[in-house]
Structure formats: C-alpha cells, structure tokens
C-alpha positions as CSV (number, residue, x, y, z in Angstrom):
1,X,0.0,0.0,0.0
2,X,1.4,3.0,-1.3
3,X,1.4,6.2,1.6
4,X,2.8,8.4,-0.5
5,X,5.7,9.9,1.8
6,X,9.1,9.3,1.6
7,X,8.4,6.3,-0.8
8,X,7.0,4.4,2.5
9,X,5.0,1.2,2.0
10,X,2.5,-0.1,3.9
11,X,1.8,-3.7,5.3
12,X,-0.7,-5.6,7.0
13,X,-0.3,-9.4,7.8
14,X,-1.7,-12.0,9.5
15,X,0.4,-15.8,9.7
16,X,-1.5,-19.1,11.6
17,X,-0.4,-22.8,12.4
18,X,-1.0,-25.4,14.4
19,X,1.2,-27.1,17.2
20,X,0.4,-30.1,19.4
21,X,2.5,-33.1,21.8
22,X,3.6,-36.1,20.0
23,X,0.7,-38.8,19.4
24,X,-2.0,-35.9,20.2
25,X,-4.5,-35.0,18.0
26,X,-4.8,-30.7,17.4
27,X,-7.8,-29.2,19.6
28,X,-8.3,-26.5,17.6
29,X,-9.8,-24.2,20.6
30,X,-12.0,-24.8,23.1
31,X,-15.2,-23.0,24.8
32,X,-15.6,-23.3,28.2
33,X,-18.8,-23.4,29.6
34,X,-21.0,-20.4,27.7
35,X,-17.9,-18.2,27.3
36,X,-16.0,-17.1,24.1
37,X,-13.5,-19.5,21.9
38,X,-10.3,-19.4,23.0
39,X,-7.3,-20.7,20.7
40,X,-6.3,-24.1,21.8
41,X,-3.6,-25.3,19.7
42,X,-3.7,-22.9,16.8
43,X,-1.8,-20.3,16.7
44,X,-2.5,-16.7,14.9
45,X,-0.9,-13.3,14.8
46,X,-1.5,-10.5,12.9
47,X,0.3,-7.4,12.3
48,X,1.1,-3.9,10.4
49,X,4.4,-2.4,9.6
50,X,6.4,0.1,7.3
51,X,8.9,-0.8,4.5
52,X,11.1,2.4,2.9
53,X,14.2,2.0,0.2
54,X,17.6,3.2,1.1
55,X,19.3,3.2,-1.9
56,X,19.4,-0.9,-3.3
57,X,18.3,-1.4,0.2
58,X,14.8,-2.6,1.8
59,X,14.4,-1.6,5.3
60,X,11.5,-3.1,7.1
61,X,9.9,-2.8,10.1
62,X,6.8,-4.1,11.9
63,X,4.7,-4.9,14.7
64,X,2.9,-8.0,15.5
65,X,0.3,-9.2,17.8
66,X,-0.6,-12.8,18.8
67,X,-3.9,-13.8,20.1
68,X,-6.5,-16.2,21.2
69,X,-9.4,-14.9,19.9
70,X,-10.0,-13.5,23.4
71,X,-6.9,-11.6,24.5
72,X,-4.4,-10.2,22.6
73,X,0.0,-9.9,23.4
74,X,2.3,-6.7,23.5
75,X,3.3,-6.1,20.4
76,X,6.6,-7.9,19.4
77,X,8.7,-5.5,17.0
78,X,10.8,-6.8,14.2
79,X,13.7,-4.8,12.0
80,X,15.0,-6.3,8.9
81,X,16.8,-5.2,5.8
82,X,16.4,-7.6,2.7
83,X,13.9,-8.5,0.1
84,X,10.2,-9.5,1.3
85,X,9.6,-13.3,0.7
C-alpha cells in the first residue's frame, strides 16, 4: 500500500499454524462453559508495519500481535533489511 511519503510502503499481515504433543490429536480451541472461543492449539498473529528504500536497500519494520481470539500480546517488534519473501 502505497502512503505516498518518503516512498514508505504499507503492510498488513496475518500468519496461523497449528502445534500439538507427539501422538496428540490438534484441539483447535476450546469453549468453556457459555464463554467465548479461546485458541487451543492454533496459533495466529497479525500485524502492520512500514517498508522504505535506502538506496538498493529494503528496510522493514513491523509490529505484531498474537492472540486467542479473546486476549491479545504486547506487540513484538521486528527490523530487517532484505527483500520481502
């Protein structure tokens, strides 16, 4: 997404997976009682962040979020210079 100062970029992201114990089957979430889904063992985050050229350089950097569907982290910031994948 173009934002037009600068030549800044914008980004939005979200990235999902699961993980579970050897021999386990996944439980994708659960619901206690009459309360809300809660992420079991899928994982999702989600995220924006800003990408800019420096010369032949990329520089990148964003925030993300995981959650459960019910609560949500501190953002986790990552910096990093190289082409998007």
């Amino acid at each position: 997404v173009p934002l037009g100062v600068f030549n800044l970029r914008g980004a939005l992201f979200t990235d999902f997976g699961t993980v579970w114990d050897e021999g386990g089957s996944p439980r994708l979430w659960t619901q206690p009682g009459n309360g809300p889904r809660r992420l079991e063992d899928l994982r999702l985050s989600f995220g924006t962040g800003i990408r800019t050229a420096v010369y032949f350089l990329l520089i990148k950097v964003d925030a993300a979020w995981r959650t459960d569907l019910v609560s949500t982290s501190k953002p986790r910031w990552h910096f990093s210079i190289g082409p998007e994948f």
